[in-house]
TITOR-850987 format. One record per residue (C-alpha): x, y, z; residue in one letter. Coordinates in Angstrom, 2 decimals, padded with zeros to 5 digits, always signed. Layout:
<node <X Y Z> "A">
...
***
This chain:
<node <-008.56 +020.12 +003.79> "X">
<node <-005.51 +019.32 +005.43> "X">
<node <-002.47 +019.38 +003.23> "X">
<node <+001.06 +017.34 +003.56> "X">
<node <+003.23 +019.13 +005.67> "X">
<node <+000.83 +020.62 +008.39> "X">
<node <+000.15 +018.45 +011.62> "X">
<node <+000.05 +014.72 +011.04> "X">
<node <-003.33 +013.26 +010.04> "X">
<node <-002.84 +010.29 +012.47> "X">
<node <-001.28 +010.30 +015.64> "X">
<node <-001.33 +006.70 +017.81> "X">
<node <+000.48 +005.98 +020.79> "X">
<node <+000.29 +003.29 +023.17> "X">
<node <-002.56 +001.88 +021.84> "X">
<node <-003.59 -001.66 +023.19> "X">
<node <-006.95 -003.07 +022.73> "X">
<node <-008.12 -006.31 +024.26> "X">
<node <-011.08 -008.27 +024.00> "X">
<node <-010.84 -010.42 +026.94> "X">
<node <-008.05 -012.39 +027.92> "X">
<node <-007.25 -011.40 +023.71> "X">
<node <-004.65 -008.46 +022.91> "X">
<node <-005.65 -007.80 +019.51> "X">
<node <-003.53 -004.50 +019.20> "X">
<node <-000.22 -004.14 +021.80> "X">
<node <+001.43 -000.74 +022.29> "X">
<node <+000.82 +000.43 +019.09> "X">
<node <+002.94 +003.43 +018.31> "X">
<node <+002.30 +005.17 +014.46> "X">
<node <+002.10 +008.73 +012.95> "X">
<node <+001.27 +009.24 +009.36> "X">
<node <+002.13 +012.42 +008.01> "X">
<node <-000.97 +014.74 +006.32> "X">
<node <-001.19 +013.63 +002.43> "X">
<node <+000.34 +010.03 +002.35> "X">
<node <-000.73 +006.84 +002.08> "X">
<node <+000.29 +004.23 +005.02> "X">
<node <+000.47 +000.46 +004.32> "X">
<node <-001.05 -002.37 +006.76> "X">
<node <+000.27 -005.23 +006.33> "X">
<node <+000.15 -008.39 +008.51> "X">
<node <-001.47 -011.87 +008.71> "X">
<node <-005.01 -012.76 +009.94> "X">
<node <-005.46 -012.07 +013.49> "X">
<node <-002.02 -009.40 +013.45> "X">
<node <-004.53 -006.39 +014.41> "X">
<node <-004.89 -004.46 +011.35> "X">
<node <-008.74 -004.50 +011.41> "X">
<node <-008.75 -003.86 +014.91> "X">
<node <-006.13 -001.04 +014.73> "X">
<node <-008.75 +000.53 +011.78> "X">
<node <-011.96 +000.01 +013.61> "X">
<node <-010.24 +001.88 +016.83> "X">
<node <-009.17 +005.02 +014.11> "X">
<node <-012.72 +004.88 +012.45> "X">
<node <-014.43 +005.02 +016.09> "X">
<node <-016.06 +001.39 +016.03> "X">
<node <-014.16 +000.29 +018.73> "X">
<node <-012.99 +001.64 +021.98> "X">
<node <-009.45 +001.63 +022.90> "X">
<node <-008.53 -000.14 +026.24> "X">
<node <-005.24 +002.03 +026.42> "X">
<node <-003.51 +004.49 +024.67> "X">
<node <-004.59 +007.09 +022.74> "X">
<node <-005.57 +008.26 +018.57> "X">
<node <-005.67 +011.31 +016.96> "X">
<node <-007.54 +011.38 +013.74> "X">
<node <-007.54 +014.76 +011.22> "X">
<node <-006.75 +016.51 +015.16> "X">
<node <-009.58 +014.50 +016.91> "X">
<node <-009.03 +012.50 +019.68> "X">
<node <-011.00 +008.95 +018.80> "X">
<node <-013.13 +008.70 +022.46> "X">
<node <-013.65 +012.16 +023.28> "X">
<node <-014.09 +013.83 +019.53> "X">
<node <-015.77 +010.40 +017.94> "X">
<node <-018.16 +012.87 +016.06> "X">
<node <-015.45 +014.93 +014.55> "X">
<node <-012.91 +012.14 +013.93> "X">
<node <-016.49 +010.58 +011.95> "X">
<node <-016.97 +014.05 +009.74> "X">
<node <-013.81 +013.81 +008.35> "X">
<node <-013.04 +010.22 +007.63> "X">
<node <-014.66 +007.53 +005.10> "X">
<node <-014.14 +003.86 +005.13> "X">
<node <-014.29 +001.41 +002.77> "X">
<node <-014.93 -002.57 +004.03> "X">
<node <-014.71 -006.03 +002.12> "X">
<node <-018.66 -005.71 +002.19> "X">
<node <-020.63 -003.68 -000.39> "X">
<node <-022.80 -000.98 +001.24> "X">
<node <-024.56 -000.09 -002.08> "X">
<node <-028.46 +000.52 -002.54> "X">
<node <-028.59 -002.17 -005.05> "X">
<node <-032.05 -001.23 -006.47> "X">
<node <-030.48 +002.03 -007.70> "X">
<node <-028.04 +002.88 -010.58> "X">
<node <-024.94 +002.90 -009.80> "X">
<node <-025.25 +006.39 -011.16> "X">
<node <-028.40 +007.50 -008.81> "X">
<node <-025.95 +005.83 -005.38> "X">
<node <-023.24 +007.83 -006.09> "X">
<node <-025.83 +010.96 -006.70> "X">
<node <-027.65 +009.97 -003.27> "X">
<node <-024.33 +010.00 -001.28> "X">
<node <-023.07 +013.23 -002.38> "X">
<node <-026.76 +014.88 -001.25> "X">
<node <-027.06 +013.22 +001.80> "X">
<node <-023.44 +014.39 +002.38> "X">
<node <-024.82 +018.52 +001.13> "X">
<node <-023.84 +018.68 -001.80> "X">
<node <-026.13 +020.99 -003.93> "X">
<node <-027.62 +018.75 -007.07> "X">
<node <-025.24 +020.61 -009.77> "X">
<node <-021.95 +019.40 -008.04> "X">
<node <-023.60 +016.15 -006.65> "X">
<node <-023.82 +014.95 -010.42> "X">
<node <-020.54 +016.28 -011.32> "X">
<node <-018.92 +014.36 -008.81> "X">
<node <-020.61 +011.59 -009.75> "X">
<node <-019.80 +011.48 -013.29> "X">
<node <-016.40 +012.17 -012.62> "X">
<node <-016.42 +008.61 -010.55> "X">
<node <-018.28 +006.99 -012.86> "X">
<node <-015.74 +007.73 -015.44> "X">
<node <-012.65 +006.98 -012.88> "X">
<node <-013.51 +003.63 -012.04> "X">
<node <-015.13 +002.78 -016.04> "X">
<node <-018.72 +002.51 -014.74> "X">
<node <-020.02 +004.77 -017.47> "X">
<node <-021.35 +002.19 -019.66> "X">
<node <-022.99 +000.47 -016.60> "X">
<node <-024.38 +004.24 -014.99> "X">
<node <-028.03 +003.73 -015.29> "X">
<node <-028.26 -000.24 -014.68> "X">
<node <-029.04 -001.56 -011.14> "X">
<node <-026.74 -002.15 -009.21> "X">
<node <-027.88 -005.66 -008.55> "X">
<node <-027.23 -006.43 -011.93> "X">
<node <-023.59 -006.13 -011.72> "X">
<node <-021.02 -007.91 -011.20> "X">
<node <-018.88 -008.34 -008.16> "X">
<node <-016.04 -006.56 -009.05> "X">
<node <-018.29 -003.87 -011.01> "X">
<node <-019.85 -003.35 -007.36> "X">
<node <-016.53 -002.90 -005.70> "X">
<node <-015.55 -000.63 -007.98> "X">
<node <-019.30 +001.61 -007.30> "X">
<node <-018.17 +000.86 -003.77> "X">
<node <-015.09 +002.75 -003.67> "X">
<node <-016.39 +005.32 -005.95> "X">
<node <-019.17 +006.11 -003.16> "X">
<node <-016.46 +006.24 -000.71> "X">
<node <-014.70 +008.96 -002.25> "X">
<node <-017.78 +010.85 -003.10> "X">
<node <-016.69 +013.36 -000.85> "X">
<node <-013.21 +014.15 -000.44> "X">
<node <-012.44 +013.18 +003.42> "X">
<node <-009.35 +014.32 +005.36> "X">
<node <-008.82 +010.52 +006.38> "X">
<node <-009.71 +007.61 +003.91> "X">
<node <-009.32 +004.09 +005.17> "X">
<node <-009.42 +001.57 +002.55> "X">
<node <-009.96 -002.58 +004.03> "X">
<node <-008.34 -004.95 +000.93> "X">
<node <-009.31 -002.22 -001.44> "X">
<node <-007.86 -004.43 -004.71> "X">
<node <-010.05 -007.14 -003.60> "X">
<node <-012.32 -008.69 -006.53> "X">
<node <-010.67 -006.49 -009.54> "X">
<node <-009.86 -007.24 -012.43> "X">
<node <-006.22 -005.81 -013.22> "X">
<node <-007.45 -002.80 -015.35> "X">
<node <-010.11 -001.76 -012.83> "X">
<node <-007.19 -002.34 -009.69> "X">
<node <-005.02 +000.39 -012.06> "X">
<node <-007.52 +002.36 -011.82> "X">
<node <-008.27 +002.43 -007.85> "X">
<node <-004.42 +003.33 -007.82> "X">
<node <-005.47 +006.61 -009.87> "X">
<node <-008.28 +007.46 -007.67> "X">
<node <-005.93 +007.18 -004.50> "X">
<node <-003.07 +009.07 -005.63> "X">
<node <-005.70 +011.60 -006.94> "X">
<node <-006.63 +011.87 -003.39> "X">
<node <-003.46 +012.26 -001.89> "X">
<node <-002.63 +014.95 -004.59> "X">
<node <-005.76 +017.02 -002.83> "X">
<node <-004.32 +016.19 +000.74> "X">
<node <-006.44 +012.93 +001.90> "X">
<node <-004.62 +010.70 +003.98> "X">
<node <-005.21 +007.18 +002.85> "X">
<node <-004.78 +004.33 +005.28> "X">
<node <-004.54 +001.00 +003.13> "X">
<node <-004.73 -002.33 +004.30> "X">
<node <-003.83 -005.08 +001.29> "X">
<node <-002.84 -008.57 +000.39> "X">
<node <-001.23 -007.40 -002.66> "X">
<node <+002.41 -005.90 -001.37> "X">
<node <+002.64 -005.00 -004.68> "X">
<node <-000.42 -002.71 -004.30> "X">
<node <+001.55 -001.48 -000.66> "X">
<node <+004.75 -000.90 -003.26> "X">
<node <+003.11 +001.46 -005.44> "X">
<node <+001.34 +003.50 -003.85> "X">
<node <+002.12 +003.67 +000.02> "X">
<node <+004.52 +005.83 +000.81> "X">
<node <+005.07 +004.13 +004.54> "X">
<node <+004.35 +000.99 +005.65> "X">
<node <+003.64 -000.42 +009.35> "X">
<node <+004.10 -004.40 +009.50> "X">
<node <+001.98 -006.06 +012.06> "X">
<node <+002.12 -009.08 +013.77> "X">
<node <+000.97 -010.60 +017.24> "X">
<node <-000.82 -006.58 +018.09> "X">
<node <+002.39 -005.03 +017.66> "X">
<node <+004.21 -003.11 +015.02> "X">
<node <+006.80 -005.32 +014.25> "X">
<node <+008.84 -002.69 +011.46> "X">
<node <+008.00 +000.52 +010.07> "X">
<node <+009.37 +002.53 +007.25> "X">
<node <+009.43 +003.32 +003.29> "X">
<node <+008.97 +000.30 +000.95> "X">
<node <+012.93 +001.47 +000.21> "X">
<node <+014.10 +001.46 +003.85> "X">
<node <+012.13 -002.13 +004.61> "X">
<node <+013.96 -003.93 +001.63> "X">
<node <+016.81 -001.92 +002.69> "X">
<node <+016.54 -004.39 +005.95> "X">
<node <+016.23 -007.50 +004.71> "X">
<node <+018.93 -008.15 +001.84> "X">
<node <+021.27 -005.99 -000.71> "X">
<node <+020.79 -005.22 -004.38> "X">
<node <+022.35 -007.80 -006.61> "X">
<node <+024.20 -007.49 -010.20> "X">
<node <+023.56 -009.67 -012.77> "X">
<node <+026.14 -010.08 -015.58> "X">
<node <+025.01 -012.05 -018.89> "X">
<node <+028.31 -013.10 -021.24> "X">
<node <+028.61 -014.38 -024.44> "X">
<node <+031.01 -016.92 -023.99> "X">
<node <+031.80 -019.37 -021.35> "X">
<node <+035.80 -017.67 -021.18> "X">
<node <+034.00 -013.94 -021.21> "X">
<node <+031.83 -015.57 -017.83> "X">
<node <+034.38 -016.87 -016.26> "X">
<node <+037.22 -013.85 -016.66> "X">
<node <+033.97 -011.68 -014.96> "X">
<node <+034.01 -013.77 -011.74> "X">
<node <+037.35 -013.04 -011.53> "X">
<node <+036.96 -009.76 -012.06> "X">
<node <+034.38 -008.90 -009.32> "X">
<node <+035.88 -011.36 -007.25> "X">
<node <+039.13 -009.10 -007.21> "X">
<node <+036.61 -005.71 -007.00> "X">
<node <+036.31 -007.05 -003.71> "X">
<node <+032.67 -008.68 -004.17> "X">
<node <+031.68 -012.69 -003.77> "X">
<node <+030.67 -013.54 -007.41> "X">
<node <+028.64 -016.62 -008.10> "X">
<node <+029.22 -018.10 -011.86> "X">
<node <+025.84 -019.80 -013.58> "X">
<node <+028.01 -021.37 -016.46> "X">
<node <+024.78 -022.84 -017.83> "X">
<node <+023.34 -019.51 -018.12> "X">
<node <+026.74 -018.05 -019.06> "X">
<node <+026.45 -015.19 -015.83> "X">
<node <+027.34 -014.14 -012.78> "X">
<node <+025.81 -012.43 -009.68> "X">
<node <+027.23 -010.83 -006.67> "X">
<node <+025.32 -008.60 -003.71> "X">
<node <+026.18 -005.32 -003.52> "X">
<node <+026.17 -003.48 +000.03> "X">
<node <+026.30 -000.24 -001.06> "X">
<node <+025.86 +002.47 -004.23> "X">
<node <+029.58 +002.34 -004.90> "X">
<node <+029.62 -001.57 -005.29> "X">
<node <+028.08 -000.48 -008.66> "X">
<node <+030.35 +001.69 -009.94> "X">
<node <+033.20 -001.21 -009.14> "X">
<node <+031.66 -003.54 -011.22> "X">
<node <+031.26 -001.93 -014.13> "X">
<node <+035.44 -000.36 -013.82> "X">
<node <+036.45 -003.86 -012.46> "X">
<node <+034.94 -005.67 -016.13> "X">
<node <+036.40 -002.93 -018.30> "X">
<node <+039.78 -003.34 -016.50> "X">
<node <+039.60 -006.57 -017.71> "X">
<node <+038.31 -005.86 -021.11> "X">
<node <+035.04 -008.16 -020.38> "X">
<node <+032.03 -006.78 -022.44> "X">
<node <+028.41 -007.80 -020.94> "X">
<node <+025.90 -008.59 -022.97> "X">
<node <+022.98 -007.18 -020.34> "X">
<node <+024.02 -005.92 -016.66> "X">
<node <+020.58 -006.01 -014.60> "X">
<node <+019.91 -004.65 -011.31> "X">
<node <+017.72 -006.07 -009.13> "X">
<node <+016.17 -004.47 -005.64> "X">
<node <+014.61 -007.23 -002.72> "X">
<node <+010.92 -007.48 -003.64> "X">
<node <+008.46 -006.72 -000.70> "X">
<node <+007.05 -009.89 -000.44> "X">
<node <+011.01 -011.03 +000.55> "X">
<node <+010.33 -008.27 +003.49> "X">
<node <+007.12 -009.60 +004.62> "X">
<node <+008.62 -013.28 +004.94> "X">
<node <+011.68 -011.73 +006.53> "X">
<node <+009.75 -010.10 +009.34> "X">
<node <+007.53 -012.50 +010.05> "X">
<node <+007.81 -015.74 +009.19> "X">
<node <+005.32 -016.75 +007.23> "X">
<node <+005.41 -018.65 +003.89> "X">
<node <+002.75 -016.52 +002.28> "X">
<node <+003.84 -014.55 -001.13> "X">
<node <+001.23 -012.26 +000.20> "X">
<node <-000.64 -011.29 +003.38> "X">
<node <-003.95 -012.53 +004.16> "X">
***
């Protein structure tokens, strides 16, 4: 198994794919470091499928080249294949078979001896709460219940590479918590998890980096931290007890240098802050003027304000 800190799991660069007069994927640069989880993100048609199809060896590059767990993804296709599972938006069960007997199958067509095979599989079963539902059909259940079984058979095994394709989609929020444990259980071994998602707050928890795409090409890359880091400051919110209190605090921030807005409904007042110290002024620049706060909140960009940043679209999330 490779573990964080050897040689990167993924290696891309200048990776173009066309089909046709189509550029689905444009120069594609990207290396994701052994043990972390990168983010996809990007609108329909922005080339995340096609950038995970070329990784998983379904489709052929047209330039460029991909590394995958050290395998190169045209001449090593077989090795790149024995060390990577992948997880689509379509179910790939046996649905005559408990979900207990699919997840038994996989690990023996995959050598595992029958002892561990079981193990593994009640381990799953228990990971994504499919106990109760173990020796039922699989046709029987429901469609979240079967992407849950889905992902467990995915990580049967424990693959260098794991590429999960809308991995949240169809959960409920207690069984979506619980696909975040099994993928930060896998990074904990040393998988490599490449997640594509229309929940950025899935991308906030759990990737580590994130590569925005748009138009083929990758558009901004970075921590969740650095991205909002882009896109907009942290702001302070002051709450005051008394109109006087709210607006002796504007004038107090105003003279720390910042550009305070008053809410004199709401009885507070806001201001951007550009860097760490900005903090530290506030809080001196209301005890200098003997103001007392009733809350002070602190309040990072959200993802989502990234996403819109980069690219334009009005979509709270990405398709």
């Amino acid at each position: 198994m490779t573990r964080a800190g050897d040689a990167p799991a993924i290696e891309i660069t200048g990776l173009s794919k066309r089909f046709g007069s189509v550029t689905a994927l444009d120069g594609i640069d990207l290396t994701v470091p052994a043990g972390t989880v990168l983010g996809l993100l990007g609108h329909n048609g922005a080339g995340k499928s096609t950038l995970v199809g070329v990784l998983a060896t379904l489709l052929r590059p047209t330039r460029g080249t991909a590394r995958v767990a050290g395998h190169d993804v045209v001449a090593h296709a077989a090795g790149v294949r024995r060390c990577i599972a992948v997880t689509g938006q379509r179910t790939t069960l046996d649905l005559t078979m408990s979900g207990r007997d699919n997840l038994i199958m996989v690990a023996r067509l995959l050598g595992a001896r029958p002892r561990p095979a079981r193990a593994r599989a009640e381990h799953l079963l228990e990971l994504f709460d499919l106990v109760r539902a173990a020796d039922r059909p699989a046709r029987t259940y429901s469609g979240g219940m079967r992407r849950r079984l889905d992902l467990a058979v995915t990580l049967t095994r424990r693959p260098e590479v794991v590429f999960l394709d809308e991995p949240g989609t169809g959960l409920d929020p207690v069984s979506r918590l619980n696909m975040w444990d099994a993928v930060r259980e896998l990074t904990a071994t040393g998988t490599t998890v490449v997640l594509t998602t229309q929940h950025l707050e899935e991308a906030d928890r759990l990737a580590g980096s994130i590569a925005v795409l748009a138009g083929g090409r990758v558009i901004a890359s970075g921590s969740p931290r650095e991205l909002k880091s882009r896109i907009g400051h942290r702001t302070v919110t002051v709450e005051l007890a008394t109109d006087d209190d709210a607006v002796e605090a504007r004038r107090a921030l105003h003279r720390a240098g910042l550009r305070p807005v008053l809410d004199r409904v709401e009885r507070t007042v806001s201001a951007a802050l550009a860097r760490d110290p900005d903090l530290t002024a506030v809080v001196r620049a209301l005890d200098a003027a003997a103001v007392e706060p009733s809350r002070l909140t602190l309040t990072e960009p959200g993802l989502d304000q990234v996403y819109l940043a980069l690219t334009g679209h009005r979509h709270a999330e990405t398709p």
